[in-house]
Structures are given as structure tokens and as C-alpha cells.
N, C-alpha and C positions, 0 to 999 in steps of 0.2 A: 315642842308641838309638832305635829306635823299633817299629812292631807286628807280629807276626809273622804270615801268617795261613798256613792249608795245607788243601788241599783232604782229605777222608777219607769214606770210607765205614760206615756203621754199621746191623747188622743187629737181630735177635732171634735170641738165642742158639739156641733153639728151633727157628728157619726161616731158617738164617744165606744160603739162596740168594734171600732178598728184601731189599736194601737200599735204603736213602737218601745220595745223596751233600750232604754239607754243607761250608761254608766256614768252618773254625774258626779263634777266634783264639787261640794259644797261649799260654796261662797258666801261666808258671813259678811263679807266686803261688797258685795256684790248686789244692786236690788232687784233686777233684772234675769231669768233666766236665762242661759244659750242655748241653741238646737241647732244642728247644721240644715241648712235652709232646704240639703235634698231630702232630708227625712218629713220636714213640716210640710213643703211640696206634696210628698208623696202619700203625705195622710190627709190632703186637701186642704191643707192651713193655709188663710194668705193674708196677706200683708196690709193694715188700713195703714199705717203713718212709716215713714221716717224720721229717726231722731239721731242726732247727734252724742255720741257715748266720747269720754276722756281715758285714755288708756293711762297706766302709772307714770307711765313715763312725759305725759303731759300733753300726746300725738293725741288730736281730735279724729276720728274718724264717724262714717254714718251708717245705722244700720236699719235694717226694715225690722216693724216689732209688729206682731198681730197676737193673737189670743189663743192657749191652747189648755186642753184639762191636763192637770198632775193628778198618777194616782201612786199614796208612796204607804204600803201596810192598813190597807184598807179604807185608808180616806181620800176623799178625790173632793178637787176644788180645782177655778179657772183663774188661769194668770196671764200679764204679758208675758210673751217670749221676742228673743231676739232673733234675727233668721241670719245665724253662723256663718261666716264664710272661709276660706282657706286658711287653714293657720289659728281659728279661734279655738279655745276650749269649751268644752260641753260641759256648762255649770248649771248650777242649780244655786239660783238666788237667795235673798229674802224676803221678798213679797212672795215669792212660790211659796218657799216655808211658812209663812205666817200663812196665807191663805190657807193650807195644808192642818194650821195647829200644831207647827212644830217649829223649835230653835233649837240650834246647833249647841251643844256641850263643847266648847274648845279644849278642855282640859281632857276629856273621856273620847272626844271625836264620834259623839254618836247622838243622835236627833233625841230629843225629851217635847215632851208635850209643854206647848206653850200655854201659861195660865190666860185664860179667856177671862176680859174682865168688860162686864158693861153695865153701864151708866144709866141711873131711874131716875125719873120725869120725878121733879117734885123735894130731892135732896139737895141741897146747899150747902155748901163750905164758903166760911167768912175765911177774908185772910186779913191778917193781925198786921196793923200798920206800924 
């Protein structure tokens, strides 16, 4: 196996006709998007919360997450992002993805359309005791 990367555009929800193109790398591990914080700055994105993320290695550290549009082959949907700092990588989540309609191929390393499945008012499933 090895890394997946893909080109995507990402706005301010707010002023979604000014974006940034970036080179993400696709994080199936990952739920969370990253952006480096001067590019989200610089498209007017900011910051409602800080959360605490666990790196692999088990170091907690904290980052600012606010809200931004993905647009990756002509779908656009709003996700959190992380606001990046020194040293981090420019990933591309899983919430991004699904928001998007799309999950990672690990074996081909190329995004496929995510099957959309939703639930009607009025269907029941017994389960067998």
C-alpha cells in the first residue's frame, strides 16, 4: 500500500467564490481535516472551539477546528477543519470524505463514490432472539 494524495479546493463557507487549492493527503485514519491555519486565516475562516487530538504516538496536543467548504470533482459539502500548525500534515479526513460522497479505495488509492443509504419512516426490523 502506499499514500494517497489529491488535489481539492477549500473555501469560507461565508464567501465560498474565494478559494485555496491544496494537496491533501488522504487520511482514512483520520476524522478530521487539516489546513495550515495561514491559508484558513487567509480565506476568513476562524476558529469556534478548541479540542484536544491524540497523535500515534499517544502525545495529546490542542488544536483550533472551525468550518470550511470542500470542493473535490465537482461536489462541494461543509466540514470541520483543524487550523494546522508547524510541523502538521495537510490531510484530508473522513468526515470531509463522507460529507463529499466519497471513501478511499485503499487497495487502488483513489476515492469511489460512497453508497448513500437512508432510512424510511414506517420500516421495521425485528431482531431474532
Amino acid at each position: 500500500m502506499g499514500l494517497t494524495h489529491i488535489s481539492a479546493r477549500i473555501a469560507n463557507p461565508g464567501r465560498p467564490s474565494k478559494t485555496a487549492r491544496l494537496k491533501f493527503l488522504v487520511d482514512s485514519g483520520a476524522l478530521y481535516s487539516v489546513v495550515p491555519a495561514s491559508t484558513l486565516e487567509r480565506l476568513g475562516i476562524r476558529p469556534h472551539t478548541v479540542r484536544s487530538f491524540m497523535l500515534a504516538d499517544g502525545t495529546e496536543i490542542k488544536r483550533r477546528v472551525g468550518d470550511a467548504l470542500f470542493f473535490i470533482d465537482g461536489h462541494r459539502a461543509a466540514s470541520p477543519v483543524i487550523f494546522g500548525e508547524q510541523g502538521d500534515s495537510v490531510l484530508l479526513g473522513t468526515v470531509s470524505l463522507e460529507s463529499l460522497g466519497f471513501l478511499l479505495d485503499p487497495m487502488k488509492r483513489v476515492l469511489r463514490p460512497l453508497p448513500m443509504v437512508l432510512g424510511r419512516r414506517g420500516i421495521v426490523t425485528e431482531l431474532s432472539p
